[in-house]
N, C-alpha and C positions, 0 to 999 in steps of 0.2 A: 300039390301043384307041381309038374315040370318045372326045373328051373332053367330059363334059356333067356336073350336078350329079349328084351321090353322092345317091342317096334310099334305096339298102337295103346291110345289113352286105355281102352277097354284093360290089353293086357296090365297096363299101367295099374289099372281103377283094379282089376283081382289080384295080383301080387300085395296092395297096399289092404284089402282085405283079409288076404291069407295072414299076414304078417299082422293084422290087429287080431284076429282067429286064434293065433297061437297064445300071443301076451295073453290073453283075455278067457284061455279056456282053462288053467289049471291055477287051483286056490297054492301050489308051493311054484317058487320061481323053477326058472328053464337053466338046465345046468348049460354053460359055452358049449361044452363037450357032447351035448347028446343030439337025438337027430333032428330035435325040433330046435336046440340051440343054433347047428350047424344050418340048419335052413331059414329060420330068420338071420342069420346074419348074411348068405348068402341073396338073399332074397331082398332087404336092405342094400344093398350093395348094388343090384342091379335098378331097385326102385330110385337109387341115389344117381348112378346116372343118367338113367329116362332123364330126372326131372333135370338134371344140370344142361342135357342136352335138349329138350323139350319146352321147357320153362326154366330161361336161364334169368336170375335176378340180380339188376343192372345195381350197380352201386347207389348209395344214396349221394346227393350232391351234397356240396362242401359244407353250405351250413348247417342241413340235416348230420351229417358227419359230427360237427362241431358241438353242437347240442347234444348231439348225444352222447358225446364223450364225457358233456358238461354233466350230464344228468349222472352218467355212469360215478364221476367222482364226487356229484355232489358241487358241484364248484360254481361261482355265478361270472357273470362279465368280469367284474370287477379285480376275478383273480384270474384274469387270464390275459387281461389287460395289456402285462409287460412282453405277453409275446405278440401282440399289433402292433406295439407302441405309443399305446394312449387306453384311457378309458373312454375319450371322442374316438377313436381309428377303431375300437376294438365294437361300439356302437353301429357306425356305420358298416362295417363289414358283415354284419350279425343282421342286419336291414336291409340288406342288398345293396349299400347304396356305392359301396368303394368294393371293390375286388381284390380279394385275396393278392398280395406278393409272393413274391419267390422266397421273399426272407420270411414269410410268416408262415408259410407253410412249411416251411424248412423247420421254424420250430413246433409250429404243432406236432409236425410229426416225432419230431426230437423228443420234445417233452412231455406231450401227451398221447403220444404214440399210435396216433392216427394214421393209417396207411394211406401212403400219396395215392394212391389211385382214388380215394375217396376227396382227397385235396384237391386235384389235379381233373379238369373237366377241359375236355375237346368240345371246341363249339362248331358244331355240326356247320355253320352259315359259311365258315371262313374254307373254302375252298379253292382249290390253284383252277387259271384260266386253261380254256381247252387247250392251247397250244402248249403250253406248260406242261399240262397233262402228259399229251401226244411227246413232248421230247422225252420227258421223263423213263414215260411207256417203254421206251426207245432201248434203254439201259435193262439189261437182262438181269441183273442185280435186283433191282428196284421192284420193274414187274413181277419177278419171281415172288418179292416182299406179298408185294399187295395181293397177290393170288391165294397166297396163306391164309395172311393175318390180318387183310379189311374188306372181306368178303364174308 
């Protein structure tokens, strides 16, 4: 297979073929170095950013995060308690029924090393009013932001 940029699922769907083709056709492994190494890694590489760019996968929300950190170390409410504040705060929060703090996220991430972006969730509802908007626009600063980074 050519190696070139992935621009349709098709190319997608044969590149992820080739690359099971190769693993999958010789009973001794693929040396880095040789040309079948060099081209699944190459070829990986391109299949890695189709999908980043193609199918990108949004972070898991905060209690999914949470849980699965708990799962990762094995750990129950009960030991994770002292960073809500309670074995009642650390319930509720785990239930939906209280929302995360600044100070609890602050230590989760501290302590159990949860990346805030996985803590940290933008509620799509809460948006500025038109006019807000339209000043904001206004600042070449700003606009420049959002043309980047929330489009």
């Amino acid at each position: 297979m050519k190696a070139k940029l992935l621009k349709t699922e098709e190319e997608y769907i044969k590149a992820c073929e080739r690359i099971y083709s190769l693993i999958n056709s010789k009973d001794n492994p693929i040396e880095p170095d040789s040309l079948e190494g060099e081209e699944i890694e190459l070829l990986s590489l391109l299949v890695e950013k189709y999908e980043r760019d193609n199918h990108p996968v949004d972070p898991p929300n905060s209690i999914e995060a949470i849980k699965f950190r708990m799962d990762q170390m094995n750990l129950k409410q009960v030991d994770i308690a002292p960073l809500f504040g309670g074995k009642t705060r650390v319930s509720e929060v785990m239930n939906g029924k209280r929302p995360l703090t600044l100070k609890m996220i602050t230590l989760l991430n501290r302590y159990l090393g949860i990346p805030l972006e996985s803590l940290v969730q933008g509620n799509k509802k809460i948006q500025l009013k038109k006019e807000e908007t339209d000043k904001l626009s206004k600042n070449q600063a700003i606009s420049g932001y959002w043309n980047t980074n929330l489009t």
